[in-house]
N, C-alpha and C positions, 0 to 999 in steps of 0.2 A: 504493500500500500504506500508505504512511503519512498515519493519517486517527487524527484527537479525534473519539472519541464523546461527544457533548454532557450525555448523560448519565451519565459520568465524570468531566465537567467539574464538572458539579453536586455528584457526593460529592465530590470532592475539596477545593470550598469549604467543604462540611460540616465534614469531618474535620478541615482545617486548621484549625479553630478547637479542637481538641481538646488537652490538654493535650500537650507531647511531655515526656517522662519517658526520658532519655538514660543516665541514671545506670549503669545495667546492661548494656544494651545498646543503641551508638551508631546501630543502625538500627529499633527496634523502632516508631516512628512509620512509616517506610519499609515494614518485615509488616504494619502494619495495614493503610496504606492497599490494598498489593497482596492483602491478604486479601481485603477490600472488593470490589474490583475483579474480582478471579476470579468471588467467590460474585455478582457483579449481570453481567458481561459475558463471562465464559468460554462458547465452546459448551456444554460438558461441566459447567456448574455444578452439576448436578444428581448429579454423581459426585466431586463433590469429598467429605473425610474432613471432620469436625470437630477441626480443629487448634488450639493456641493459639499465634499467631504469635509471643509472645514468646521462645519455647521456640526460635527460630531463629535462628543468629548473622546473618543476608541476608536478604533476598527471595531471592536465587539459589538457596540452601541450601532455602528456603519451598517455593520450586518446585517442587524435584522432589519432596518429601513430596506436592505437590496435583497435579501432572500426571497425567489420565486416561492410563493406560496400556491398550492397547498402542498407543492409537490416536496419541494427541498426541504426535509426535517434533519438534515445531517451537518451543513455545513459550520463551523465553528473555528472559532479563535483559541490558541492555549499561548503557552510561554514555551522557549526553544528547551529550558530546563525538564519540565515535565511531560511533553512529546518525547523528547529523547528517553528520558527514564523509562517508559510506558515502553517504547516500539523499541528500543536496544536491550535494554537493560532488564525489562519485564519488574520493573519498580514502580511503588506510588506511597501515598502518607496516609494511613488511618489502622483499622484495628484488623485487617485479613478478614473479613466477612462478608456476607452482604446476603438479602433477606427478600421477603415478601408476604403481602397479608393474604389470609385466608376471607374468605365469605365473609364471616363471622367476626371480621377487624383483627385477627392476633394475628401478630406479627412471628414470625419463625424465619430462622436460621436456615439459607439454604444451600449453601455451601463457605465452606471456610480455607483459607492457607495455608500452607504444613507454618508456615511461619508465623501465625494468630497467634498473639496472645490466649487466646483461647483453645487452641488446641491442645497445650500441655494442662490445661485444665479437665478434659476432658468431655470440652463440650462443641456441639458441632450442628451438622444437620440431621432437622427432627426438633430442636429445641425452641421453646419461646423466649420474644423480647419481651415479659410484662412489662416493665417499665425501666427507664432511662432515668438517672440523680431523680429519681421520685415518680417524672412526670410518663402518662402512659401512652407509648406511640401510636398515631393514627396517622394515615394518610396522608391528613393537612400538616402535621408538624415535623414530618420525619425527618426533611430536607435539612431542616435548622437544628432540629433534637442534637444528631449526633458533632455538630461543631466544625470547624473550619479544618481542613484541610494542611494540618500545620503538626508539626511534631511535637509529644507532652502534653496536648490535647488529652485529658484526664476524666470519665465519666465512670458512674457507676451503673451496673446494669445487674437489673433482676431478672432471673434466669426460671424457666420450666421445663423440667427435662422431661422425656419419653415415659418415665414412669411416676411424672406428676412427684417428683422430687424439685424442691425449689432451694435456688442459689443467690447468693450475693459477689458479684467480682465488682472490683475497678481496676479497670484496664486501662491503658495509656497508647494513644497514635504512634507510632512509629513508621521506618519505611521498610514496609514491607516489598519482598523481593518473591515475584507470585510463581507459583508453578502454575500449569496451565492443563498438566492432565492431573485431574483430582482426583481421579483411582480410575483404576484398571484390574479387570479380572478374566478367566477363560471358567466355561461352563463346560460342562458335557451336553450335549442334548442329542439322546440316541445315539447316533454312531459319530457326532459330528465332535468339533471343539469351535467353540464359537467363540473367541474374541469382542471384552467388551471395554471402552474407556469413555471415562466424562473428557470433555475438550472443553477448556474454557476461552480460548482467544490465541488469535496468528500472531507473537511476537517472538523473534530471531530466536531466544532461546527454546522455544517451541521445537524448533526442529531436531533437536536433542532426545528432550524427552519424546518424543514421536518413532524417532529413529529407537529408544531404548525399548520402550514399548510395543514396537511389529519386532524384535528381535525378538522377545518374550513369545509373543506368538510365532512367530516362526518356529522357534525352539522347541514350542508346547505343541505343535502340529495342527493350529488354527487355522480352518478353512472357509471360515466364514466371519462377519465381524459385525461388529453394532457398534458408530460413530452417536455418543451423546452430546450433542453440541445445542442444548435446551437453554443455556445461559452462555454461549459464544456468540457475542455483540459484531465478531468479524476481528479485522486488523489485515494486516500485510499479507497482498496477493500473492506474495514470490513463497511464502509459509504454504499458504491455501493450495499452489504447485506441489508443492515438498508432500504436502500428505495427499493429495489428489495421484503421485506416481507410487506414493505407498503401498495404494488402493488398487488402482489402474495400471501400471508400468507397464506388467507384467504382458498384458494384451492391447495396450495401447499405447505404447513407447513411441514417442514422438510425434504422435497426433493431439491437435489444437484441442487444448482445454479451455480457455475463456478469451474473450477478443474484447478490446479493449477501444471502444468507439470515442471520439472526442466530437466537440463542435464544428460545424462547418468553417472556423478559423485555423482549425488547428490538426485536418484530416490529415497531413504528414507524419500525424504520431499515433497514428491509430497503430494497432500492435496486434500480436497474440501470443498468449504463451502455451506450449505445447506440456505434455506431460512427459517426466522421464521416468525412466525405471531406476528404482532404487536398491540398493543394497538389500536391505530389509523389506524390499517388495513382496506382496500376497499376491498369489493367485487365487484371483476369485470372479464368481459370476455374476454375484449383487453384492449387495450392501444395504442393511439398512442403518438408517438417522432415526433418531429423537431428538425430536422442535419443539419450541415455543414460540411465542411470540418475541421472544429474545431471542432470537437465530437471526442473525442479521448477519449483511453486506457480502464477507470473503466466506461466512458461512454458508451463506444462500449459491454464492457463486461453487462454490464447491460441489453440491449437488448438482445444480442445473449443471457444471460444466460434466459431470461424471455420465451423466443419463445417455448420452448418444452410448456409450460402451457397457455402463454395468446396468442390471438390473436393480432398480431404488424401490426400498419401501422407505417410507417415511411414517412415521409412529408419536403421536400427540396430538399438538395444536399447530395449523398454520403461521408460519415464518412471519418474520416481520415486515419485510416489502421492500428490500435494499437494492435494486438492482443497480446501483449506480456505483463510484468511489470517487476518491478524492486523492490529491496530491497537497504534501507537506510543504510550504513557501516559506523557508527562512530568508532574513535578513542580518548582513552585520550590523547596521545599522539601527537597530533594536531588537528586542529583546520578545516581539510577538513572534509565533508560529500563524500562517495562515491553514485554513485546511478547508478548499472546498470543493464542492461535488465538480469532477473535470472532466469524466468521462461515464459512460455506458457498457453494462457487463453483459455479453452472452455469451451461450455457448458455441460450439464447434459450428451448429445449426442455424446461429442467428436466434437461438431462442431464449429470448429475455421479459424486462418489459414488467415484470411481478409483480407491481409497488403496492399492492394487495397482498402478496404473501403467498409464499409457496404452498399450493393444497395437501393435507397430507391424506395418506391410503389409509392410514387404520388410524382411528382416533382414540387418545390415550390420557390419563389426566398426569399433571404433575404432581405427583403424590409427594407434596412435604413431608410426612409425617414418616415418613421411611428414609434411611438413608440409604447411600447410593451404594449399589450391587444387589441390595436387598432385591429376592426375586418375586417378594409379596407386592414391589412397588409397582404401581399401575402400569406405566409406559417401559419401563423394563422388563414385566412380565409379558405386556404383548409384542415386542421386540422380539424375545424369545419364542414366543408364539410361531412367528414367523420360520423357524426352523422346525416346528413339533414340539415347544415345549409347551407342554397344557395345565403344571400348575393352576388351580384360582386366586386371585387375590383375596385380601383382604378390604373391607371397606373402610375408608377414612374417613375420617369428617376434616380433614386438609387440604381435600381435591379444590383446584380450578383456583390456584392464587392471584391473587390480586399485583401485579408486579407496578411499581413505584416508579415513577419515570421520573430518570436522567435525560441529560443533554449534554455533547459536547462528549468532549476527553473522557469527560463521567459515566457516559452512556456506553463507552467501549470497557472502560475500566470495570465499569458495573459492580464495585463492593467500597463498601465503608471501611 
């Protein structure tokens, strides 16, 4: 995902020779340039307003004046510090968790970082947030509940565990350094070994744990696989390749997995990138996913791009509706990252287009109230289904969570 368009590169020399006039407003070199940049490389150029950037105290502010509505729910501004940490480094500041409400307004735990402060506690997904230094979380206060963004950031949280055991912690922000597969495990089912992992987000070190993880299966004589990517927001397309020849290689070694369309200024850089075969490649002749509505962008691409070659089931709730991405636009000259929608994803086929969301074949709920691997949990059970496993679940009163909407940086990072 994170990619310099060259010719960004070149206005940005331009401009940088341009007077910067600070007097008024300490970012108004910062709105030109992102002015610049919208009107030559945004999709949607051709719908942007005539604005005079000075008029705006940000780029952030800039933004959302020029965001094509309804369509562009992505586009966003970060700092060059925490883009980097996120897409290199797989880092960000809070407590390794992140959550969702049930029907019923409780908030629970739905997955955490091996590096939480809460994990050596013992607690994880499946658990409740009753309440935060006293106050009890709802939908409208969540955003602000847990606090800024900043390290030592110190709260207390009342805990409710699976067996209606109640806790008290106070935990403290720090930075956390995320893993990205949250477990991984191989089942038997009948004669097969089925391969299964949580995937949390496409960043650089991702392709480690990925590559560690089909070794596993390779080794263990896994033939078949189940991708959990229920709370994978997306991230970097060049990852989304890397597990896409994991998958594929094998019988599609070198054919076009996602094409990368730009605006009528900019069809010089239209692309595709091909899938390769990997080391740790599986031979296989499907795949299924598990979605939510939190499967978003390089998630979505992932699928749509596999379908010309493997067979897809898909298991839960329809995708989030990303078919597009974005390119990362720094500057020396300050201290903003730009990041917005620049191009158009499809597959091999030309088939794209979702912004509704990828349909899925079996419908499954997100069962909070199980953690992951469990084979009682709704959409892991019928995953397995899909090869002959006929277990029944169990009923929860957890199903069909309520997920709490991020934006920005926040909505790929997706945990507190």
């Amino acid at each position: 995902m994170k990619r310099i368009l060259y010719l960004v590169l070149g206005l940005t020399i331009a401009l940088a020779s341009c007077k910067k006039d600070e007097e008024e407003n300490p970012n108004k070199f910062a709105n030109e340039q992102f002015y610049a940049v919208m009107k030559d490389a945004y999709l949607w150029y051709q719908h942007l307003p005539n604005v005079n950037p000075e008029l705006f105290n940000s780029p952030v502010e800039l933004l959302e004046a020029l965001r094509h509505q309804p369509l562009d729910r992505w586009s966003y501004i970060t700092t060059k510090q925490e883009l980097n940490a996120y897409y290199e480094e797989g880092s960000y500041v809070g407590f390794g968790f992140a959550s969702a409400f049930d029907q019923q307004g409780n908030l629970w735990i739905t997955y955490i970082f091996r590096e939480s402060p809460l994990k050596a506690l013992g607690i994880g997904r499946g658990w409740k947030i009753t309440a935060v230094n006293g106050v009890v979380p709802t939908t409208q206060n969540i955003n602000s509940l847990f606090g800024a963004s900043a390290i030592g950031i110190e709260k207390t949280f009342n805990f409710r565990g699976p067996n209606q055991e109640n806790r008290s912690e106070t935990i403290r922000k720090k930075t956390i350094v995320m893993n990205t597969v949250l477990m991984d495990s191989i089942y038997t089912v009948g004669s097969s070994k089925v391969g299964y992992f949580v995937f949390k987000g496409f960043i650089k070190p991702s392709e480690d744990e990925l590559d560690q993880v089909f070794a596993k299966f390779k080794s263990g004589g896994v033939s078949e696989v189940i991708v959990d990517l229920r709370y994978n927001g997306g991230g970097r397309m060049d990852v989304a390749n890397h597990l896409g020849g994991l998958l594929a290689g094998n019988i599609a070694n070198n054919q076009v997995f996602t094409r990368l369309v730009h605006n009528n200024k900019n069809g010089q850089y239209d692309t595709f990138d091909s899938l390769k075969i990997q080391t740790q490649s599986i031979t296989l002749r499907r795949v299924v996913f598990i979605t939510t509505g939190g499967s978003a962008s390089a998630s979505e691409s992932l699928i749509n791009g596999l379908k010309p070659y493997l067979g897809v089931e898909i298991v839960g709730t329809k995708t989030h509706g990303k078919p597009v991405g974005m390119y990362a636009m720094t500057f020396k000259e300050f201290e903003w990252a730009f990041v917005p929608i620049c191009f158009s994803v499809t597959n091999k086929n030309f088939q794209g287009d979702y912004f509704e969301g990828i349909p899925v074949t079996i419908a499954a709920n997100d069962d909070i109230a199980y953690d992951f691997g469990n084979t009682n949990e709704n959409s892991l059970n019928k995953a397995l289904g899909v090869f002959g496993f006929s277990a029944t679940t169990k009923k929860s009163t957890a199903t069909q969570p309520i997920y709490h909407k991020k934006h920005g940086l926040a909505q790929e990072i997706d945990a507190w």
